[in-house]
C-alpha positions as CSV (number, residue, x, y, z in Angstrom):
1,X,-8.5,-1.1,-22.4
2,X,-8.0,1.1,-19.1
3,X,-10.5,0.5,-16.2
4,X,-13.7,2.2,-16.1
5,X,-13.0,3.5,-12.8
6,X,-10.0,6.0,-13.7
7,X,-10.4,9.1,-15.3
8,X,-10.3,9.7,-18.8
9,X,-7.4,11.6,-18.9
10,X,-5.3,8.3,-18.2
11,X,-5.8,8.0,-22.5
12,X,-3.6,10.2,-22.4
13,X,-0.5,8.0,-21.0
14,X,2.3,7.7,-23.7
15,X,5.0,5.4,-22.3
16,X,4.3,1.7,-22.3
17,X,4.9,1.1,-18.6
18,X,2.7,3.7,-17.3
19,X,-0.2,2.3,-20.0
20,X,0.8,-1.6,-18.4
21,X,0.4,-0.8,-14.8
22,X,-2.4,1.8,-15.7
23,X,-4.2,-1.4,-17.7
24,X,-3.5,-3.6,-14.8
25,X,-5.3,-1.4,-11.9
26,X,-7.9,-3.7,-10.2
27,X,-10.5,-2.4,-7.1
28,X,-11.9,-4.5,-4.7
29,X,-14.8,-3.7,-1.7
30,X,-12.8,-3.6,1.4
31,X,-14.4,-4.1,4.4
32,X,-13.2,-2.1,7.6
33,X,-14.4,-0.5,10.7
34,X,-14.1,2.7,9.5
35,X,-17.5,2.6,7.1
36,X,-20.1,0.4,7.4
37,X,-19.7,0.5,3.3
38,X,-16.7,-1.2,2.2
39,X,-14.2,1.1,0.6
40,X,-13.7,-0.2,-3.2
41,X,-9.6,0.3,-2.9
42,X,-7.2,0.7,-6.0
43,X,-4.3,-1.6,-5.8
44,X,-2.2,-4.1,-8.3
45,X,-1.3,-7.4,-8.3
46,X,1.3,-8.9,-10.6
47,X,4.2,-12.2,-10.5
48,X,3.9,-15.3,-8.3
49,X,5.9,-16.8,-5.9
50,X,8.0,-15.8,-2.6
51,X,7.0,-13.6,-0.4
52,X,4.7,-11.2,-1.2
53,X,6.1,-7.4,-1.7
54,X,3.3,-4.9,-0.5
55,X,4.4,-1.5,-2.0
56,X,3.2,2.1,-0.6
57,X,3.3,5.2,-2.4
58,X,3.8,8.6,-1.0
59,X,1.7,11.5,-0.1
60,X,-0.8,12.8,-2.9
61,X,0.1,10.0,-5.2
62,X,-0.6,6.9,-6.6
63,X,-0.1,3.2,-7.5
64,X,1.4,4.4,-10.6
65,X,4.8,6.0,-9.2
66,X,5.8,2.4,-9.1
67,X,4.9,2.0,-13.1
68,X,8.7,1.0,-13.8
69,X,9.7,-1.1,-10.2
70,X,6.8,-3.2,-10.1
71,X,7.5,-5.3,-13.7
72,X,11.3,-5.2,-12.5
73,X,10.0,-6.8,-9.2
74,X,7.2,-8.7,-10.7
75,X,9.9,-11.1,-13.0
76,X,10.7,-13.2,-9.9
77,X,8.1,-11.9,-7.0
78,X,4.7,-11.8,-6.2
79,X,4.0,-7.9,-6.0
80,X,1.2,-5.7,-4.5
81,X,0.5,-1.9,-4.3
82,X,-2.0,-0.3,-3.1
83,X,-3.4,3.2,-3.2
84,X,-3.6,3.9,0.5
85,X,-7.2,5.6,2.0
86,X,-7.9,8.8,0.8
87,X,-5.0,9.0,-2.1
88,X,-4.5,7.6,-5.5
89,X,-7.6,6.2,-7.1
90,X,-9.3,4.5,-3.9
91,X,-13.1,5.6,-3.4
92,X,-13.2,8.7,-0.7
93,X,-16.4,7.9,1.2
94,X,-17.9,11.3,2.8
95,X,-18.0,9.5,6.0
96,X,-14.7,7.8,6.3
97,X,-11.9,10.9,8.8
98,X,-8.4,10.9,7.0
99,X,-5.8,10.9,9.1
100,X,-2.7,7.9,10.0
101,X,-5.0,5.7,12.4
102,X,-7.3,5.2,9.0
103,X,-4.9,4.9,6.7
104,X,-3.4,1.7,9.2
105,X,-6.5,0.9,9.8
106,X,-7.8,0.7,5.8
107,X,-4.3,-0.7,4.8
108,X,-4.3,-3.9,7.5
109,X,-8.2,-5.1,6.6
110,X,-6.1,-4.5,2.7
111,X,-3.5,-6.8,3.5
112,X,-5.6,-9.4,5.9
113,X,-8.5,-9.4,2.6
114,X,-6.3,-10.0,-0.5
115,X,-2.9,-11.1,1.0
116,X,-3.1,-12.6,4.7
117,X,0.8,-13.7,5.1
118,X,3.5,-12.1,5.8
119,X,5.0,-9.5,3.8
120,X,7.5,-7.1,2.7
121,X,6.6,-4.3,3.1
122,X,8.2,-0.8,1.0
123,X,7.6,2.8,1.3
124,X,8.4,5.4,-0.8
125,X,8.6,9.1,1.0
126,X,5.0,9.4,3.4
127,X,4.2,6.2,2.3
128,X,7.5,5.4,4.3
129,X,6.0,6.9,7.9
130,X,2.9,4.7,6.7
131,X,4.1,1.5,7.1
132,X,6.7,2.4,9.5
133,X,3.1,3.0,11.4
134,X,1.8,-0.4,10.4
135,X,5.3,-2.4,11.3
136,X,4.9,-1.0,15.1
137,X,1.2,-2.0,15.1
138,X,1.1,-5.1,13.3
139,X,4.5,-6.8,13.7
140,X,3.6,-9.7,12.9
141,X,2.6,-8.9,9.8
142,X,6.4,-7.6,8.3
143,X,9.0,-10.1,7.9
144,X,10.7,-7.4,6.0
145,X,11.2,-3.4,5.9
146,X,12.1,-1.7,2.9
147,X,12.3,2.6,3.2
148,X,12.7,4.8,0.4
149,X,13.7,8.5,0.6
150,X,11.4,8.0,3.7
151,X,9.3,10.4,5.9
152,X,9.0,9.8,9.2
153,X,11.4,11.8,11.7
154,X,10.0,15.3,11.0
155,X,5.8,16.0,11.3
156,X,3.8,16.2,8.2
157,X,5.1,16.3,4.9
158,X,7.1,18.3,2.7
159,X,4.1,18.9,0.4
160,X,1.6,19.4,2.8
161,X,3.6,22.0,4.5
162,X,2.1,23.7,0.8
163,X,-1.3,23.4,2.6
164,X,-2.1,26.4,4.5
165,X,-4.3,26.5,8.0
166,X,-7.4,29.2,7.1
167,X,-6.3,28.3,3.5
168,X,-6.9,24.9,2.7
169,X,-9.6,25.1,-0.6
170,X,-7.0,27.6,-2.1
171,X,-3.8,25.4,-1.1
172,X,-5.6,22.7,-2.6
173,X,-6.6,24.6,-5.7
174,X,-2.7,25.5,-5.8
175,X,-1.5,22.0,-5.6
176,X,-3.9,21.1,-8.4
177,X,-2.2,23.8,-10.7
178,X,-0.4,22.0,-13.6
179,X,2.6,24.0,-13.4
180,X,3.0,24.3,-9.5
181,X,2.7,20.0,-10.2
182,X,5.4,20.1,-12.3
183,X,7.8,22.5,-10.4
184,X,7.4,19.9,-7.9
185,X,8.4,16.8,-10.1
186,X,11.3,18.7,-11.5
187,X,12.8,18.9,-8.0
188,X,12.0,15.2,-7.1
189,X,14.2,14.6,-9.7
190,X,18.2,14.5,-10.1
191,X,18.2,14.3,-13.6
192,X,15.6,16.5,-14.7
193,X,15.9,15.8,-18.5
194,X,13.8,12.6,-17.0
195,X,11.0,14.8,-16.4
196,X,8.4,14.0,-19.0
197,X,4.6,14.6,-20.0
198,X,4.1,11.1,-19.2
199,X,5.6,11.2,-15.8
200,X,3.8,14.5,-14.7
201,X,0.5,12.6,-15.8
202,X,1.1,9.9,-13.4
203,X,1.7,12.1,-11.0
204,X,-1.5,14.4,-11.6
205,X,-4.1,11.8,-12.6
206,X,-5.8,11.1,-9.3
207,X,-6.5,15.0,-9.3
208,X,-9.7,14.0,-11.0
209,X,-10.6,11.9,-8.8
210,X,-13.9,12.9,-7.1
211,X,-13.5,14.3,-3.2
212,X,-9.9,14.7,-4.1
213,X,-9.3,17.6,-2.5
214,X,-12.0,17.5,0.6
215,X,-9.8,14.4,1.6
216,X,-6.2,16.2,0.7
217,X,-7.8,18.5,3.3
218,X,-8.9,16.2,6.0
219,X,-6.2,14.2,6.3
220,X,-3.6,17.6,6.4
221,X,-6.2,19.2,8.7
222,X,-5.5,15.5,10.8
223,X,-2.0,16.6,11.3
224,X,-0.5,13.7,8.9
225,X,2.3,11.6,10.5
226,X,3.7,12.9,13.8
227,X,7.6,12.3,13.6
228,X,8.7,9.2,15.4
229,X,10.9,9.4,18.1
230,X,14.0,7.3,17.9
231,X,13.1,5.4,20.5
232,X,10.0,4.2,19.1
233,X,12.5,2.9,15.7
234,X,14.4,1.1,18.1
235,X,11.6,-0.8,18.5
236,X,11.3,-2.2,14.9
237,X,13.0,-5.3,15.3
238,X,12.5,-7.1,11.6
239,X,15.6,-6.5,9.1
240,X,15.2,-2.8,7.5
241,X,16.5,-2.1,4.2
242,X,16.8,2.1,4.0
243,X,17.6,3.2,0.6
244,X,17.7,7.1,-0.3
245,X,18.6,9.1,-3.2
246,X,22.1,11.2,-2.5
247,X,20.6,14.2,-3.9
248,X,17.3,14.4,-2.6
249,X,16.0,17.9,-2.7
250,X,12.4,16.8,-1.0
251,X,13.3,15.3,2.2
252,X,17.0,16.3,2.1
253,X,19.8,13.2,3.2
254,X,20.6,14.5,6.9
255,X,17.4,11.8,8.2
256,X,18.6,8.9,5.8
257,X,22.1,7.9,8.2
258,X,19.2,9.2,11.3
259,X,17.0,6.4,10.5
260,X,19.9,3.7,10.1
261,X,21.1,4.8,13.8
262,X,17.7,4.3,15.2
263,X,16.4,1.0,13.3
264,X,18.6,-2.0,15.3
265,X,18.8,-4.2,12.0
266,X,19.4,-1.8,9.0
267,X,21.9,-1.5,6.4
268,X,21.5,2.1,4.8
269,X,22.5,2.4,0.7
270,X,23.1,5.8,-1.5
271,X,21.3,5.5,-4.8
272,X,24.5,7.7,-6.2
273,X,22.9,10.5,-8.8
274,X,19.5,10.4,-7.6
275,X,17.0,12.6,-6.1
276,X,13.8,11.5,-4.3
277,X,12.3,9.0,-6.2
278,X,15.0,6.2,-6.9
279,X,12.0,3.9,-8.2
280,X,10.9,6.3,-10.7
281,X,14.7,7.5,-11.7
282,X,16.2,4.7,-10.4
283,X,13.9,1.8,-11.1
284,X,16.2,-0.9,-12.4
285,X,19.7,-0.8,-9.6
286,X,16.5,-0.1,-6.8
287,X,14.9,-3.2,-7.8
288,X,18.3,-4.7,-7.2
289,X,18.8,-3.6,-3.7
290,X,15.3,-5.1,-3.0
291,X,15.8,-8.5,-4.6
292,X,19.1,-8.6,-2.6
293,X,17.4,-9.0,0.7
294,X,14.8,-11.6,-0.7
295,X,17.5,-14.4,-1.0
């Protein structure tokens, strides 16, 4: 049985991992500054032990782009993800603004409600900027920094570059197109024979979520994540692990060797044949690297 709360299309999921996590889905009322309503937020929550592994997805996705890492993770670890505010399957209240400051904001009253120790925390492309974010402001919090194909040293996103200013309900309406969706997994990918109807409904589920779009919108019209300056990096001080696909065609690899420069304690490795997901294409030698820095 799914959860009542996602939409019916997720009966259409066909490969057992993306049914599991889909199955295991939870939502809980957070409560935060930002509403005076607390926000019923998507995450899940799977293995015991160690320190806990808080994983962040990128930008318009989901919880489920970590359907294969998380039971790789989840044999020896206590793991989390979460659908950050405004994306995935996380409730869009109407009076809630969209931008990074929000996102920090809905993520650390997250962390401080269900987890409340210290973390490790991983983020996969925008979700990388996210909790690069969240590290500077909440220190304290990370024991551990984990970056995957990350965003972070150019402004915006590649995708919302897609999202057009004086255009925004037909960029929206373009970004919801099945086919533009899939042009757009096809290129996350290396090896695009990978590419399959399950994957692309992972990736297109919490279309139909309600508000999808107004919030898409907002939180492009907020600007997204500014790039950081390196100086600001050289201020993360906890060990950063900064792993990147060698052919990413999304974010490119120039910002990958970048972000090693900048971040004092980080060890940069290639996921060799890989594009710009390693832990969707990727999932078992990624979950690897990550245990690695756990012992």
């Amino acid at each position: 049985m799914f959860p009542s709360f996602l939409p019916a299309a997720v009966g259409g999921l066909t490969e057992p991992t993306s049914i599991a996590l889909a199955q295991s889905i939870q939502s809980q009322g957070i409560a935060t500054p930002l509403s005076p309503e607390p926000i019923s937020t998507t995450y899940v929550h799977e293995g015991s032990g160690g320190i806990p592994i808080l994983l962040v997805h990128g930008f318009d996705s989901s919880v489920l782009e970590f359907r294969r890492l998380i039971p790789l993770l989840a044999e020896k670890n206590q793991v989390w993800a979460v659908d950050l505010l405004g994306f995935g399957f996380t409730d869009r209240q109407p009076d809630v603004a969209y931008n990074p400051l929000a996102i920090k904001t809905h993520l650390y009253y997250f962390w401080k409600t269900l987890i409340n120790q210290p973390v490790i925390l991983v983020g996969a492309s925008m979700g990388g900027a996210a909790v690069i974010d969240f590290t500077l402001t909440y220190p304290e919090v990370v024991q551990k920094l984990i970056l995957i194909d990350s965003a972070g040293l150019k402004g915006g996103s590649a995708l919302s570059k897609l999202m057009l200013p004086q255009l925004y309900n037909l960029a929206a309406e373009f970004l919801r197109n099945s086919k533009v969706r899939e042009r757009i997994c096809r290129s996350a990918y290396y090896d695009k024979s990978l590419v399959s109807p399950d994957g692309l409904l992972c990736a297109e589920l919490h279309l139909k979520m309600p508000d999808w779009d107004k919030s898409l919108i907002a939180f492009t019209k907020s600007g997204g994540y500014s790039a950081y300056q390196l100086k600001q990096l050289a201020n993360i001080q906890q060990p950063t692990l900064i792993l990147w696909g060698d052919h990413d065609k999304i974010l490119g690899t120039k910002d990958a060797p970048k972000f090693h420069k900048a971040i004092p304690q980080s060890q940069l490795i290639w996921i060799k044949d890989c594009g710009h997901i390693p832990h969707v294409e990727k999932a078992e030698i990624t979950a690897q690297y990550i245990n690695s820095v756990l012992s």
